[in-house]
Residue frames as a rotation matrix with the C-alpha (Angstrom) as fourth column:
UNK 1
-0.718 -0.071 0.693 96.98
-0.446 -0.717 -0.535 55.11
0.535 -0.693 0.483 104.77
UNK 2
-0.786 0.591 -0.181 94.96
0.618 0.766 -0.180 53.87
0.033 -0.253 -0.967 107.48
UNK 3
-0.172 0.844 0.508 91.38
0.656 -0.286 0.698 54.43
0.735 0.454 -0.504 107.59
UNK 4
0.646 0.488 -0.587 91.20
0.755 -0.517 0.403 56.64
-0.107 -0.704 -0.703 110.88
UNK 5
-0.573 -0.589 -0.569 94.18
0.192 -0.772 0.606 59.30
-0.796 0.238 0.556 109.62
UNK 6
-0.752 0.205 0.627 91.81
0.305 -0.734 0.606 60.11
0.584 0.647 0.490 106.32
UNK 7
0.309 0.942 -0.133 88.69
0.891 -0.238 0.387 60.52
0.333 -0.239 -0.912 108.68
UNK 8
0.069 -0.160 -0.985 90.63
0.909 -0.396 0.128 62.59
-0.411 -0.904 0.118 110.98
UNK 9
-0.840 -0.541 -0.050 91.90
0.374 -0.643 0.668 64.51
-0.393 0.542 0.742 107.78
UNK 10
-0.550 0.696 0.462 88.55
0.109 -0.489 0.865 65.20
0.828 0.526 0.193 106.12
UNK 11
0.518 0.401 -0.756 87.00
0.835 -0.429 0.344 66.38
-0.186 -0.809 -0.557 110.16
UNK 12
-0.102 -0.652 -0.751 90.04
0.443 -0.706 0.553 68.82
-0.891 -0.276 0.361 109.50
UNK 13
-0.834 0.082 0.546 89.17
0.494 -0.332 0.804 69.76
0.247 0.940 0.236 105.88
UNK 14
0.039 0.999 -0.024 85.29
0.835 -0.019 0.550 70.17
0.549 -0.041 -0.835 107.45
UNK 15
0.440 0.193 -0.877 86.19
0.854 -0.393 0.341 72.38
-0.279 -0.899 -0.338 110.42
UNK 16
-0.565 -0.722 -0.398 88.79
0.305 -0.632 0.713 74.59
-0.766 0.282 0.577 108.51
UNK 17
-0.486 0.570 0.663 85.84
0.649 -0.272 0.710 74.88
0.585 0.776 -0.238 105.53
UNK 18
0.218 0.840 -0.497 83.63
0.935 -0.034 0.352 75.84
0.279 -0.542 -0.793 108.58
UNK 19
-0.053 -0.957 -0.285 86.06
0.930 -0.151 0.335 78.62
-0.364 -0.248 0.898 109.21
UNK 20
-0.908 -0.334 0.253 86.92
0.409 -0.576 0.708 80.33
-0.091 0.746 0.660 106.16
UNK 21
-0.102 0.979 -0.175 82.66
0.725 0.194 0.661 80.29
0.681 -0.060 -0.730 105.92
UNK 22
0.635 0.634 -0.441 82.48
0.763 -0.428 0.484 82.39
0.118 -0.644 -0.755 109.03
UNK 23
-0.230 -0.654 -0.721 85.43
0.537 -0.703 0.466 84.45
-0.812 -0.280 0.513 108.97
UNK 24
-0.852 -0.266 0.451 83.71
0.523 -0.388 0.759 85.69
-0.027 0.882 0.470 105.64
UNK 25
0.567 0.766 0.301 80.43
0.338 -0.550 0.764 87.24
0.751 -0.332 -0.571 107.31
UNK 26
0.672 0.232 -0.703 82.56
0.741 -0.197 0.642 88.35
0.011 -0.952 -0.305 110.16
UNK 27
0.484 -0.027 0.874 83.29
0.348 -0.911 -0.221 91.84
0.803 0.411 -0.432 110.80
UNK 28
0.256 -0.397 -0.882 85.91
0.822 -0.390 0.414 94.00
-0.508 -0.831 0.226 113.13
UNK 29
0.887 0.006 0.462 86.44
0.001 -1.000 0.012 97.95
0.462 -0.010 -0.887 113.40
UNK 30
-0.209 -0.843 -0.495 89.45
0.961 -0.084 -0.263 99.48
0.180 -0.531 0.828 113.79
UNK 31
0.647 0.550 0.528 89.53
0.671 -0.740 -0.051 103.33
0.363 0.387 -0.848 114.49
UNK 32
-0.083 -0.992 -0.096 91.46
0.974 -0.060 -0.217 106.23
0.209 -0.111 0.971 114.77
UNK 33
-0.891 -0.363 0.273 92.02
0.346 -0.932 -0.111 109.56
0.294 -0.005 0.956 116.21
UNK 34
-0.812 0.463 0.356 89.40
-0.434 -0.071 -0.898 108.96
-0.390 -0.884 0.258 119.20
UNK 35
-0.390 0.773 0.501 86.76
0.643 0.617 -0.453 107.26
-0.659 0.146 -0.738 116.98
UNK 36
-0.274 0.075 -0.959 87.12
-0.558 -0.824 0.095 110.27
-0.783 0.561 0.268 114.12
UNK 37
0.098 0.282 -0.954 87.37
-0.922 0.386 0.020 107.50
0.374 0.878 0.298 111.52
UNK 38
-0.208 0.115 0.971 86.44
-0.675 0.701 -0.228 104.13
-0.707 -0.703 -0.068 111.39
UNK 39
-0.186 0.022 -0.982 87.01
-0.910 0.374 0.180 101.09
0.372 0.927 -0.050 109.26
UNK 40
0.428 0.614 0.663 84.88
-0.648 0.720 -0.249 98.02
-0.630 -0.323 0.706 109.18
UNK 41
-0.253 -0.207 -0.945 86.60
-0.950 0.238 0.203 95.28
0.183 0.949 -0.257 107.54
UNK 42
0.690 0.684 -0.237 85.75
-0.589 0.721 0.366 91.39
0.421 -0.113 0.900 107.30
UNK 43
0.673 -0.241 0.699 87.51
-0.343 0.736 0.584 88.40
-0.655 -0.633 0.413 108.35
UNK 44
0.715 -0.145 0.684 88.76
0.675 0.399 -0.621 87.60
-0.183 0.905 0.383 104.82
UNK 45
-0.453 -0.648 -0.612 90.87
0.284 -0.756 0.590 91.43
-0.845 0.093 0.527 104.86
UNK 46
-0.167 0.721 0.673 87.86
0.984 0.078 0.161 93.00
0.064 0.689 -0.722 103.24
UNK 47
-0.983 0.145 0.109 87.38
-0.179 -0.863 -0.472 96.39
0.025 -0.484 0.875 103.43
UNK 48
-0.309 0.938 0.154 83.67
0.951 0.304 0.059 96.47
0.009 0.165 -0.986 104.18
UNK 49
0.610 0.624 0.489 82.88
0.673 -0.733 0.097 100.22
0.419 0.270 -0.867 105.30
UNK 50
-0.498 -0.810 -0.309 84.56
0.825 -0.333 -0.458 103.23
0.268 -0.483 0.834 106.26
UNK 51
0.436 0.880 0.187 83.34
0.778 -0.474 0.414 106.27
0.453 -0.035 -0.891 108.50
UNK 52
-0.595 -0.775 0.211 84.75
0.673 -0.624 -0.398 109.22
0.440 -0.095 0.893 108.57
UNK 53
-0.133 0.704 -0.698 83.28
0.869 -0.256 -0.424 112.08
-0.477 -0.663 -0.577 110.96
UNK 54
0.566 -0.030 0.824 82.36
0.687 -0.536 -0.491 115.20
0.456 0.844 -0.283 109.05
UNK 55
0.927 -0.308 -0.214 84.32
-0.051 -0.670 0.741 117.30
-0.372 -0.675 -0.637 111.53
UNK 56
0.287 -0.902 0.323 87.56
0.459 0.426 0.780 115.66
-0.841 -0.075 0.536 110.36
UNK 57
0.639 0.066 0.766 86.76
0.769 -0.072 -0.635 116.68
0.014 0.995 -0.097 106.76
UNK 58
0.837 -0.145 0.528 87.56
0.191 -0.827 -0.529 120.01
0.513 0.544 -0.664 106.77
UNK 59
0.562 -0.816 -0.134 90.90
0.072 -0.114 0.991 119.67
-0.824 -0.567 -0.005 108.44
UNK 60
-0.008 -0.864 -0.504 93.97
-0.905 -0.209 0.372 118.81
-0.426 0.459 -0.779 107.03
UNK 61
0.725 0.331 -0.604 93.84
-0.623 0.689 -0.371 116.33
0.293 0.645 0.705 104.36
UNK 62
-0.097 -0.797 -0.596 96.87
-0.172 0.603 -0.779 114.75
0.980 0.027 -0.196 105.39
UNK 63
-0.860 0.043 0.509 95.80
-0.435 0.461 -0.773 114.14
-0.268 -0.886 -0.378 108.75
UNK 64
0.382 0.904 -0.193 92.86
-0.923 0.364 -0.123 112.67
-0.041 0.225 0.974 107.22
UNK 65
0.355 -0.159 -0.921 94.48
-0.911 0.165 -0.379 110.64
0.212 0.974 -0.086 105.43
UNK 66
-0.490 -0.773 0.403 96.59
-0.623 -0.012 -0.782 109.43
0.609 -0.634 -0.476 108.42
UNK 67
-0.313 0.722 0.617 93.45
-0.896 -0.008 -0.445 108.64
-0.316 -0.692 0.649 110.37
UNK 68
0.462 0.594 -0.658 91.95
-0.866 0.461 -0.192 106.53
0.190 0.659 0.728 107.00
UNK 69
0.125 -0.794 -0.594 95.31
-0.631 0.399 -0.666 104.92
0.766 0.458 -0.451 106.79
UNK 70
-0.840 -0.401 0.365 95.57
-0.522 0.417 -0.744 103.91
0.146 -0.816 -0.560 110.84
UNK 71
-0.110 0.821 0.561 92.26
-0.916 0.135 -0.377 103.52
-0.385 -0.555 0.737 111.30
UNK 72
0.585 0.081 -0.807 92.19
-0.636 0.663 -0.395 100.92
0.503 0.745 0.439 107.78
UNK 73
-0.270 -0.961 -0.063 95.33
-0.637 0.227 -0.736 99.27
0.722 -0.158 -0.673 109.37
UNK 74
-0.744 -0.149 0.651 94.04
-0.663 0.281 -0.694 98.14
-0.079 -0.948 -0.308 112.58
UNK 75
0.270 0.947 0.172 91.24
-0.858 0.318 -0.403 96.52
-0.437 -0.038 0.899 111.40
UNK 76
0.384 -0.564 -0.731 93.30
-0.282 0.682 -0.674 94.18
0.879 0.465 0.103 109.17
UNK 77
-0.358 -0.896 -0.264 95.29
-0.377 0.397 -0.837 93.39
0.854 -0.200 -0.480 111.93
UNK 78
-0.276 0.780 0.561 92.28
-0.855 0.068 -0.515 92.87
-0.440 -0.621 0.648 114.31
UNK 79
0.590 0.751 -0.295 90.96
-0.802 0.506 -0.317 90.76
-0.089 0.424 0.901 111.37
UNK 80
-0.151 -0.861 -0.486 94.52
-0.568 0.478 -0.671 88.86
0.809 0.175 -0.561 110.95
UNK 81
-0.890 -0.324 0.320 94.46
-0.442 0.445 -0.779 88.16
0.110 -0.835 -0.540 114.44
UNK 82
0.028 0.866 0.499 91.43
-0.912 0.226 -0.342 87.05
-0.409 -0.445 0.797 114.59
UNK 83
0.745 -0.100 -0.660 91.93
-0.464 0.633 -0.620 84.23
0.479 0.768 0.425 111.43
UNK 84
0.492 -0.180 -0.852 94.36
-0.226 0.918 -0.325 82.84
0.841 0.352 0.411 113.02
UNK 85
-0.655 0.316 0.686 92.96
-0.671 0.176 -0.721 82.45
-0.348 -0.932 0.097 116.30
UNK 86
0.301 0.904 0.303 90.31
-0.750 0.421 -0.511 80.44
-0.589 -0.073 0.805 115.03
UNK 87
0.701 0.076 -0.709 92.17
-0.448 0.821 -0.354 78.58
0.555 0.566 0.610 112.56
UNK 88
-0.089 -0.978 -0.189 94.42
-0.543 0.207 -0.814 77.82
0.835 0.031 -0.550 115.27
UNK 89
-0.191 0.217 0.957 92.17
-0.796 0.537 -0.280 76.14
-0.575 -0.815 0.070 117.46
UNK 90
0.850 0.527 0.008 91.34
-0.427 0.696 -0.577 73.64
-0.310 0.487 0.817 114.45
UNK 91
0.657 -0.696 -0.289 94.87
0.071 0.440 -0.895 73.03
0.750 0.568 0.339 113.65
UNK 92
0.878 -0.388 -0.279 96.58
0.436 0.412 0.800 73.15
-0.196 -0.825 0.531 117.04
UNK 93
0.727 -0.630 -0.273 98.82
-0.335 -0.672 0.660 75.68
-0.600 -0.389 -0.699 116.32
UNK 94
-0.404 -0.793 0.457 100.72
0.471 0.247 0.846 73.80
-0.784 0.557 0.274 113.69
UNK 95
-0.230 -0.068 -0.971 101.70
-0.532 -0.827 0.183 75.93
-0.815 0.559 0.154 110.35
UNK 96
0.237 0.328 0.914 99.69
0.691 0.605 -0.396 74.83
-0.683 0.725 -0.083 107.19
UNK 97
-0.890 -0.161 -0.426 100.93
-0.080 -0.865 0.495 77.04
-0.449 0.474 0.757 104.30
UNK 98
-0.807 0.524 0.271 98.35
0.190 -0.204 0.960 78.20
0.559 0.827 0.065 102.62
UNK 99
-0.136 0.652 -0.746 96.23
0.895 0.404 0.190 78.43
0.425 -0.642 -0.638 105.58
UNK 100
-0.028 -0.185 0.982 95.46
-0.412 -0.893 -0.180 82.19
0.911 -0.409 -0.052 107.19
């Protein structure tokens, strides 16, 4: 192989390390049923925290539940989108498996 395709490859090993690294301190909220409940999750598809208003409590558990469930959802999919936005500016939009 020539010697400027492995640099390029280990810049792309560096920037995609650099990545994963921040997308694991970084944090998005998803929330549901006007800001009743709210889930914090990381970049990785951590949960990190969930907040639930005590008003909600004493409802109906199954709208609670609902709330937990949407509220959990969107964040993941906040956090999805976010992973790979960022690893797609380091990889130009081409599919690495194993890559988020």
């Amino acid at each position: 192989m020539n010697k400027k395709f492995l640099q390029q490859a280990q810049q792309l090993q560096k920037q995609m390390m650099t990545i994963q690294a921040e997308l694991e301190s970084a944090k998005v909220e998803g929330s549901s049923g006007g800001g009743a409940v709210k889930a914090t999750v990381t970049g990785k598809m951590r949960l990190d925290s969930i907040m639930i208003d005590p008003e909600v409590i004493s409802e109906d558990v199954e709208l609670l539940q609902d709330l937990v469930t949407a509220a959990i959802n969107e964040a993941l999919d906040k956090a999805q989108e976010m992973a790979s936005t960022r690893m797609g500016a380091v990889t130009g939009g081409l599919n690495i498996p194993g890559i988020t």
